[in-house]
C-alpha positions in Angstrom: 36.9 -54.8 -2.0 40.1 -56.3 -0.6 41.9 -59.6 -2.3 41.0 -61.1 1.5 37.2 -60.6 0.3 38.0 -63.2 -2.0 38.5 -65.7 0.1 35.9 -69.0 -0.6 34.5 -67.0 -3.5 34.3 -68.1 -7.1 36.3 -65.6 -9.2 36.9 -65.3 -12.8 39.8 -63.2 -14.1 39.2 -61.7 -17.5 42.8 -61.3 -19.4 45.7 -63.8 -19.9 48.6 -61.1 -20.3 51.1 -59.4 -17.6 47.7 -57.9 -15.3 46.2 -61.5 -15.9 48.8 -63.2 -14.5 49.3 -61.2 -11.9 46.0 -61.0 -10.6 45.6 -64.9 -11.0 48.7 -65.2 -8.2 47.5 -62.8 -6.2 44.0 -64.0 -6.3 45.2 -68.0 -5.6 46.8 -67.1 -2.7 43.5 -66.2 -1.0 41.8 -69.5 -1.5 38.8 -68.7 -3.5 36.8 -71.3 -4.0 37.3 -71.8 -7.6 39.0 -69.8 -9.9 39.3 -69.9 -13.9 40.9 -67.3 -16.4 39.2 -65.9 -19.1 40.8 -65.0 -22.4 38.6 -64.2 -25.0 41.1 -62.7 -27.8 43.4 -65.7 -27.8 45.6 -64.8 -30.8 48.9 -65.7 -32.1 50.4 -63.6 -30.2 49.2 -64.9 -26.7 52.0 -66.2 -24.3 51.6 -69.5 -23.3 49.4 -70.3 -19.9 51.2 -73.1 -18.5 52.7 -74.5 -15.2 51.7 -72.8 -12.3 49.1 -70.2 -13.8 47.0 -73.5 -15.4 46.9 -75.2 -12.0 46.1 -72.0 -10.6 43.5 -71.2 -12.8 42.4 -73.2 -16.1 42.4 -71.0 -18.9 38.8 -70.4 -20.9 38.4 -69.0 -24.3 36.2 -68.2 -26.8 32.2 -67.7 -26.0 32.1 -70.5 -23.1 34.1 -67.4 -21.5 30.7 -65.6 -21.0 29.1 -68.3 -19.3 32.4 -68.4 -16.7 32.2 -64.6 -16.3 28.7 -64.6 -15.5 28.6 -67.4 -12.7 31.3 -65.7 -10.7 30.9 -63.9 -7.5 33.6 -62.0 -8.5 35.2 -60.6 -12.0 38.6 -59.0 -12.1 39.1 -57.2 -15.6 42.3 -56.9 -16.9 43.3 -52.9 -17.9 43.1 -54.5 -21.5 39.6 -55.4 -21.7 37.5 -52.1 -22.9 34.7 -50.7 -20.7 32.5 -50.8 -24.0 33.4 -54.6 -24.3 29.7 -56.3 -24.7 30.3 -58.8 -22.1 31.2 -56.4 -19.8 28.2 -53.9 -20.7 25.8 -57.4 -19.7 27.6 -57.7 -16.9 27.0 -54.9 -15.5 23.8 -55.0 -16.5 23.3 -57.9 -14.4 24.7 -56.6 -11.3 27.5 -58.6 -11.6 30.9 -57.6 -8.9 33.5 -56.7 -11.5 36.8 -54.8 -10.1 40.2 -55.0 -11.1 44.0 -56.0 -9.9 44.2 -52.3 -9.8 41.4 -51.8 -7.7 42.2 -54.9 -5.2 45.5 -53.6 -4.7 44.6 -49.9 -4.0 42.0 -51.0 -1.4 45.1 -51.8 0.7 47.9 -49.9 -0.4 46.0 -46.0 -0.9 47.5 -43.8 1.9 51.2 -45.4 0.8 51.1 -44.1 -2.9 51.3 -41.5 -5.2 49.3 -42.2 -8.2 50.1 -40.7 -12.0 47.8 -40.6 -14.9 47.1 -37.9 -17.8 46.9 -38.1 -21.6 50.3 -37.7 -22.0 53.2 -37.4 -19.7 52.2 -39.7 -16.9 55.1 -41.9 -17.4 57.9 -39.8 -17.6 56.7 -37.5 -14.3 55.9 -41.0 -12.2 59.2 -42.0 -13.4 60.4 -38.4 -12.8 59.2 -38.8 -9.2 60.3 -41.9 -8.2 64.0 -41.3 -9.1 63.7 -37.8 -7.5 62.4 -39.3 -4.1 65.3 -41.6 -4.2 67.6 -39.2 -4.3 66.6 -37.3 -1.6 66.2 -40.8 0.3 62.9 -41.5 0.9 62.8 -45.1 -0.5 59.7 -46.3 -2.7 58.8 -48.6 -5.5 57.8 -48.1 -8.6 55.1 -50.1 -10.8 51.7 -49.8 -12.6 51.4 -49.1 -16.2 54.3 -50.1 -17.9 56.0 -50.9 -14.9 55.8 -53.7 -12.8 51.8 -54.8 -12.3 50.5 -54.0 -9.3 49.6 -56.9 -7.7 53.4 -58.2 -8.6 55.5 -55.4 -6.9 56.8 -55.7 -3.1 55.4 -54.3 -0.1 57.6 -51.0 0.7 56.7 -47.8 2.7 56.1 -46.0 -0.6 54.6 -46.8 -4.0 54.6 -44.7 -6.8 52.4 -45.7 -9.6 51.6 -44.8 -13.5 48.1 -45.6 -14.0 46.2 -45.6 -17.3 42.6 -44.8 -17.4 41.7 -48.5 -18.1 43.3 -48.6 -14.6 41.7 -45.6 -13.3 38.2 -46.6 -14.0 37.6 -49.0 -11.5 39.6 -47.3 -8.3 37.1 -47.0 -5.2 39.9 -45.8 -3.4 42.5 -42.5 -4.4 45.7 -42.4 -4.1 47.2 -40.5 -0.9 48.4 -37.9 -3.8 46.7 -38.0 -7.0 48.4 -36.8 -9.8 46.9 -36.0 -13.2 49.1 -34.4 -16.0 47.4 -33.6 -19.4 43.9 -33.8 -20.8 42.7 -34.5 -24.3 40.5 -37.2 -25.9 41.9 -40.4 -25.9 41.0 -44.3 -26.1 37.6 -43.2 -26.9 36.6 -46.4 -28.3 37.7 -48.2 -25.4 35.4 -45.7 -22.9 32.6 -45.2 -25.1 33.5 -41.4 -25.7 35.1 -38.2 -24.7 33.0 -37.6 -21.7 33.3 -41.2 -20.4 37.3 -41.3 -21.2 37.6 -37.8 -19.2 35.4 -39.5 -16.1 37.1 -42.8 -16.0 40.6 -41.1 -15.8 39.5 -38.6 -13.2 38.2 -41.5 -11.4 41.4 -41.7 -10.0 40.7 -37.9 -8.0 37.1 -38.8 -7.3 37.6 -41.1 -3.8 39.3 -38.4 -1.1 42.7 -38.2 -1.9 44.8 -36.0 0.9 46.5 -33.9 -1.8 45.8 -33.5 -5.5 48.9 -32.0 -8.3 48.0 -30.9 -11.5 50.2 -29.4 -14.4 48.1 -26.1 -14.3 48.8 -25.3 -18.2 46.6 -27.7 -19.7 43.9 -25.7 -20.6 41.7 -28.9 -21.2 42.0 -30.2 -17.4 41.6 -26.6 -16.2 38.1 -26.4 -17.4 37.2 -30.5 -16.1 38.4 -29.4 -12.4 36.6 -26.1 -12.2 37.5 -24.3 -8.9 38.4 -27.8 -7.4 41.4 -27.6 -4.5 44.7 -28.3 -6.7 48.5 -27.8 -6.7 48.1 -26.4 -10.3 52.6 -26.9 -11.1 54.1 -24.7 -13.8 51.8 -22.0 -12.8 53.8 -18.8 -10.6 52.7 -20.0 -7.3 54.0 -23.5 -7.7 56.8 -25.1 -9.6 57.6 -23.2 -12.5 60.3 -22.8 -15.5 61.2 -18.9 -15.5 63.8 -16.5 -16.5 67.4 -17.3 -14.1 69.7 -14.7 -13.5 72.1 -15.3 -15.9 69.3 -14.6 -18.1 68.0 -18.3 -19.5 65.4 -20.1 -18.4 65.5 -22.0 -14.7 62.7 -24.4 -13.2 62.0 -22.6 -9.8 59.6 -23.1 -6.7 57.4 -19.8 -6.6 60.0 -17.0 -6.8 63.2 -18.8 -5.5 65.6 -21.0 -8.3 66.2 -24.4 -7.7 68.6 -25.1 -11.3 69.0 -24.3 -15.0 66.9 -25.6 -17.2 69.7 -26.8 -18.9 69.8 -29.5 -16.4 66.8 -31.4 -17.4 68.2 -33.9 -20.7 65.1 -34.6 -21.4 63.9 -32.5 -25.0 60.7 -30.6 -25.0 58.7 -28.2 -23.7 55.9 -31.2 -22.3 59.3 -32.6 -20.3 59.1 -29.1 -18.4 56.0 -29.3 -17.7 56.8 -33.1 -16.2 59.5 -32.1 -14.2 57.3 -29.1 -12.3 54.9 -31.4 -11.5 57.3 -34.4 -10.1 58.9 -31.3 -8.1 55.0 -30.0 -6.7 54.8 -33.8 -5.6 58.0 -33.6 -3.5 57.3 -30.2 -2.1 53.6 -31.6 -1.1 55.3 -34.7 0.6 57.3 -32.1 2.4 60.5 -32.5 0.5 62.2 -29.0 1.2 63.3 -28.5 -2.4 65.0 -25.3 -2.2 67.5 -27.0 0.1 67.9 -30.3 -1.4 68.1 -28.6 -5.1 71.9 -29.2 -5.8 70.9 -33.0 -5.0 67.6 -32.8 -7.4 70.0 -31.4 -9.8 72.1 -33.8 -10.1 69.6 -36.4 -10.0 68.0 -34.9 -12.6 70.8 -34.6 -14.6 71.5 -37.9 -14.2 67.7 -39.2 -15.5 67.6 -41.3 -18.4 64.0 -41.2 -19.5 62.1 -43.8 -20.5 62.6 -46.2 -23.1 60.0 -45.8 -25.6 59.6 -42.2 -24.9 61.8 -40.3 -28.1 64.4 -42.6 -27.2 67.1 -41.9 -29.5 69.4 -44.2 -31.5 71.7 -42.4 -33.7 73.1 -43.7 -36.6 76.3 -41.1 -37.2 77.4 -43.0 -40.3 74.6 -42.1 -42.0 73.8 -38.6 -40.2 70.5 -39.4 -38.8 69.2 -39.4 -35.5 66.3 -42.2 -35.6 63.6 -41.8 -32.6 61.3 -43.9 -30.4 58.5 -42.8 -29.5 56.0 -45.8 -29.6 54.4 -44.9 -26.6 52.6 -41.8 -28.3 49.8 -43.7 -29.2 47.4 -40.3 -30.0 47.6 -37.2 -32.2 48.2 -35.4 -29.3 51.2 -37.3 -28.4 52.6 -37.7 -31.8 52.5 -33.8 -32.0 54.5 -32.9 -28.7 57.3 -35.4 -30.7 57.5 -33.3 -33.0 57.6 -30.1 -31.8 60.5 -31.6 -29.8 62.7 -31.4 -33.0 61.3 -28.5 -35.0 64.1 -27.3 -36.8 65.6 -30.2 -37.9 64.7 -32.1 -40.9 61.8 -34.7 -40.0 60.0 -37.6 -41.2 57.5 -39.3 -38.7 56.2 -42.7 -39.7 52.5 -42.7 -38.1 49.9 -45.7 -38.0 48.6 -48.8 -35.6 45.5 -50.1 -34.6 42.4 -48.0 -36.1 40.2 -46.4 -33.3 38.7 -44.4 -35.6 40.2 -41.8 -34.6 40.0 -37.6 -36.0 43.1 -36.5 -37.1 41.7 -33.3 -37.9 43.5 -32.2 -35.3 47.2 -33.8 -36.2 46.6 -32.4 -39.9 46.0 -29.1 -38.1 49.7 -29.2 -36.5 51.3 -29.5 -39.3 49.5 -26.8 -41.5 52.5 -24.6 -42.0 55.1 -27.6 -41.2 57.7 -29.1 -44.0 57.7 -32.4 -42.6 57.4 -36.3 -44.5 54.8 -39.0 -43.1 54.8 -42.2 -43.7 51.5 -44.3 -42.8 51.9 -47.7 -41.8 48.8 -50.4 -41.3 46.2 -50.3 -39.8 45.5 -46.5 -39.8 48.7 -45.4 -41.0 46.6 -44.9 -44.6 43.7 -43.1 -43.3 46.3 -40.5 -41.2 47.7 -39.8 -44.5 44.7 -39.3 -46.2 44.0 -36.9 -43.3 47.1 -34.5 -45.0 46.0 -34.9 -48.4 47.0 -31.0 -49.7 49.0 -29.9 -47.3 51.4 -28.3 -49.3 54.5 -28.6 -47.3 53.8 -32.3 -45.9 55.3 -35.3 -48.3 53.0 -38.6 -47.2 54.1 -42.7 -48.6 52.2 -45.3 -47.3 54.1 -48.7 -46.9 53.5 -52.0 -45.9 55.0 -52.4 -42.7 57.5 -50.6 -39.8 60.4 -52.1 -41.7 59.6 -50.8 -44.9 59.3 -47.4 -43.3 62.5 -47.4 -41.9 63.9 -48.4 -45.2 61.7 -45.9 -46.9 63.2 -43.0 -44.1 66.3 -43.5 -44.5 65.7 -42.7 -48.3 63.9 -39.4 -48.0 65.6 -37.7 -45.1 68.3 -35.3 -45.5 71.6 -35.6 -43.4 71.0 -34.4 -40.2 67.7 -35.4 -40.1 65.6 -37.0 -37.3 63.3 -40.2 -38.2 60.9 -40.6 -35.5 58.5 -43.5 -34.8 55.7 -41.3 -33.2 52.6 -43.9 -34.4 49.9 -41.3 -32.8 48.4 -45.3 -32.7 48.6 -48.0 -30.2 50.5 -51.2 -30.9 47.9 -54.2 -30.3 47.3 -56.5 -33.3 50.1 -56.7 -35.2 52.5 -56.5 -32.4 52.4 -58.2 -29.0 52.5 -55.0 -26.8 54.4 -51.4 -27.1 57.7 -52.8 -26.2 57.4 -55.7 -29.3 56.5 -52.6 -31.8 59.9 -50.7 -30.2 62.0 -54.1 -30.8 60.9 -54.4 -34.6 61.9 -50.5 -35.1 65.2 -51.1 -33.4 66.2 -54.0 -35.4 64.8 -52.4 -38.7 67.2 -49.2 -37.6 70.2 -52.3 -37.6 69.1 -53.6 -40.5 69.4 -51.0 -42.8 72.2 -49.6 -42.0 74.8 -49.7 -45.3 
């Protein structure tokens, strides 16, 4: 389904936030017949729907938003609303047409785009690629995720995209490349469970993309893609980090180096891993890497991450290194953090909304680690109680992010690293992941002294 399919159709958007809005513009330009938006979580921390949007599209809430859902031709879910949401399980039930912004736009824009998902990683290797394919000039733009939405960004002759598996699940159309970097269980409240979470996210593989990159050493991904046709990066006959000649380690393209690893500024052995598969994508889009690798390397050099993503803000007064990393909103993520600093004297402060999650998993990791966690609400209680006897791990529970910083700066040692690594996403107490990273900034500010 195209946006021009909606043409003198009712359609009812379900979400008032950035996809919302988007898809509410996009969607008025095609002259539906009527079109309303659909908010059922209306909170305190909604953002007003006014001007433009509300003659666009009147805003509905609370349960009359069923009955507006139901008598459309046409639904267009937000990413935000859950595929286990109640209304969208009658729905479907009912044969209604339900898509998304993501969907809509990919129906036009497929054979232009390189599309990113995983677990973990997908928005430092879209990143990754985008600056990477500017520097060798070929021009694109860059959106999805926690970029720009969608429906929002310009036309160009290239689109690179992060997409989450909210974003994923509705795609009836792949990507030209399809790109997929980590597997592990994840959301599984919002899918329904690990099987559903694992076939919504390869969703994004499963409609004839030309080419398909992989990182090739996640075991988990290995095993869901069987003996399916793959660029498997990191692996010898790809992209690949291995010994250089002066004897340390070198990201190289089979057999022949490209640079040091040295190179990369980005910490960790996961941002290896991203940075093979951003350079399978260019060598797929017939980038000739081994020529252009003083230009990658510089370009490289020169990438600044992502904010959100063990951002560091360093506080040399008091001798700590304090680290964002709100985007890790699983186990899986917070423990990648904090392997990034082993060695240095940690405290991770852990907790967000409660998906009832198993930490098993995270309590696991840190076995045989000397490390202090503090839990904030909602689950930040139940991830300690997850660590109880660990004899190596210190846990506090506090109130709130502010009183963890407080509480950090008490208990770690000079030299240390506090990282915000909530292994927890950020809805209900905060407005989205960059509102959570603002409070943890200004509590860093705060304190100081």
């Amino acid at each position: 389904m195209r946006l021009s399919d909606l043409r003198g159709r009712t359609v009812a958007v379900w979400g008032t936030g950035r996809e919302g809005r988007a898809a509410v513009t996009a969607v008025a330009a095609h002259a539906p017949a009527d079109l309303v938006a659909v908010d059922d979580s209306a909170n305190f921390l909604a953002l007003p729907w006014e001007g433009e949007l509300a003659e666009a599209a009147p805003v509905v809430t609370g349960e009359q938003g069923y009955a507006r859902l139901a008598a459309a031709d046409v639904v267009v879910r937000s990413p935000g609303v859950p595929q286990t949401h109640p209304w969208l399980l009658r729905l479907r039930q009912e044969g209604a047409t339900v898509t998304s912004g993501t969907a809509l736009w990919m129906a036009e824009h497929a054979d232009r785009t390189i599309g990113v998902t995983g677990s973990k990683g997908k928005s430092t290797t879209a990143s990754l690629i985008s600056h990477l394919l500017t520097a060798v000039d070929r021009p694109n733009a860059f959106g999805g995720n926690i970029g720009v939405p969608l429906l929002d960004l310009p036309e160009a002759e290239r689109y690179v995209l992060e997409l989450s598996s909210y974003q994923c699940s509705d795609l009836t159309d792949s990507p030209r490349v399809a790109v997929v970097t980590s597997l592990f269980p994840e959301h599984l409240d919002a899918h329904g469970g690990e099987r559903e979470y694992y076939r919504d996210k390869l969703n994004l593989i499963a409609h004839g993309p030309r080419t398909v990159v992989v990182n090739g050493n996640d075991p988990r991904l290995a095993v869901e893609l069987g003996d399916r046709a793959a660029i498997r990066a990191g692996t010898p006959g790809s992209t690949n980090v291995a010994g250089g000649a002066d004897g340390t380690p070198w990201f190289h393209l089979g057999d022949r180096p490209l640079f040091p690893r040295a190179v990369l500024p980005l910490v960790g052995r996961h941002n290896e891993g991203n940075l093979c598969v951003a350079l399978a994508v260019l060598d797929a889009l017939g980038v000739d890497v081994v020529a252009a690798r003083d230009t990658l390397a510089v370009a490289v050099a020169e990438f600044q991450g992502l904010a959100h993503r063990l951002t560091e803000i360093v506080d040399a007064e008091a001798g700590l290194t304090f680290v964002d990393d709100t985007l890790a909103t699983s186990p899986y993520a917070a423990m990648h953090a904090i392997d990034a600093y082993d060695g240095r004297p940690l405290t991770v402060i852990v907790g967000g909304t409660d998906r009832g999650l198993d930490y098993t998993v995270f309590r696991d990791h840190l076995a045989e680690r000397e490390i202090t966690v503090i839990g904030v609400p909602d689950s930040g209680r139940r991830i300690v109680e997850a660590l109880a006897g660990l004899p190596k791990v210190r846990t506090e529970v506090v109130e709130d992010l502010v009183d963890a910083v407080r509480l950090a700066r008490e208990v770690t040692p000079t030299g240390g690293v506090v990282l915000l690594s909530p292994a927890a996403p950020s809805y209900g107490r905060f407005r989205n992941f960059e509102h959570r990273s603002e409070v943890f900034a200004q509590a860093v500010a705060d304190t100081r002294g």
